[in-house]
C-alpha positions in Angstrom: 0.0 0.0 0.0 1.1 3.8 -0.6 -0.4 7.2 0.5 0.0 10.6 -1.1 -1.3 13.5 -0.8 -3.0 16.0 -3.7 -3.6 19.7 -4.5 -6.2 19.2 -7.2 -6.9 22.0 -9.9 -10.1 21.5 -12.1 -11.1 23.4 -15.5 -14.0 23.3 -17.9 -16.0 25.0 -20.0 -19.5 26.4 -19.0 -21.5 28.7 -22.0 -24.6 28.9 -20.0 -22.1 31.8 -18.0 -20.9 34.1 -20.9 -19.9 37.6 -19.8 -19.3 40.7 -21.6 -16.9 42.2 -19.6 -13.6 44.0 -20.4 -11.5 42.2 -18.0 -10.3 38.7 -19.2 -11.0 37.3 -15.9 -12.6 37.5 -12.7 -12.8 36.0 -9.8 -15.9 34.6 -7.8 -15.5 35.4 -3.7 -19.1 35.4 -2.6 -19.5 32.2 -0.9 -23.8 32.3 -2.4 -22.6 32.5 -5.6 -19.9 29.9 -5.1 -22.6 27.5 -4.3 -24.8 28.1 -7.0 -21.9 27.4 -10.3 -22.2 23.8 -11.0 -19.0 22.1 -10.4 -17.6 18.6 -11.9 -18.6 15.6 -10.2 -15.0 14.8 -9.2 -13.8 11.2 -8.2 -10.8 9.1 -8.4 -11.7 5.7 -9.8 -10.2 2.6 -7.8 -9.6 4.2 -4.7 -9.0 2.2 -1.5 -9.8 5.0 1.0 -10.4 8.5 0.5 -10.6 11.5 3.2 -11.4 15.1 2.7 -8.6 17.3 4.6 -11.4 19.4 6.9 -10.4 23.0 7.1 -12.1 25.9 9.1 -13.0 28.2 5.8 -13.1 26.0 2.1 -10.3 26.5 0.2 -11.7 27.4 -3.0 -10.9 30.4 -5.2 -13.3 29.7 -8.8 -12.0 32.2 -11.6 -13.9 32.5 -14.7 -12.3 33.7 -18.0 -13.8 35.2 -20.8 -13.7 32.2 -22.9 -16.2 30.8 -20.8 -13.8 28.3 -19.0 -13.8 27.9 -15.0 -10.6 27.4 -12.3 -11.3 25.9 -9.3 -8.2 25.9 -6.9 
């Protein structure tokens, strides 16, 4: 058996959330609004055991881009 730890960064492409801004990005703070983008169903296939580091605040910054794609960090 082996352990490791991860620092995961997912992207993808949304439409539904064009925006016709002049900045190329920005970024999405509002914990509301957060909650409300859908997100991929992430999972690791195979796994033997799986835990969620727990944290006091989530550690999530989502950026979205003008051409429509999403960062979650």
């Amino acid at each position: 058996d082996y352990s490791i730890d991860v620092f995961l960064r997912q992207s993808w492409v949304d439409p539904r959330l064009r925006y016709n801004l002049t900045r190329p990005h920005f970024t999405i703070t509002d914990p509301r609004i957060r909650k409300k983008i859908w997100k991929p169903d992430t999972y690791f296939n195979n796994v033997k055991d799986a835990k969620v580091h727990q944290v006091t605040m989530p550690n999530i910054l989502i950026r979205v881009h003008k051409t429509v794609r999403f960062s979650i960090v």
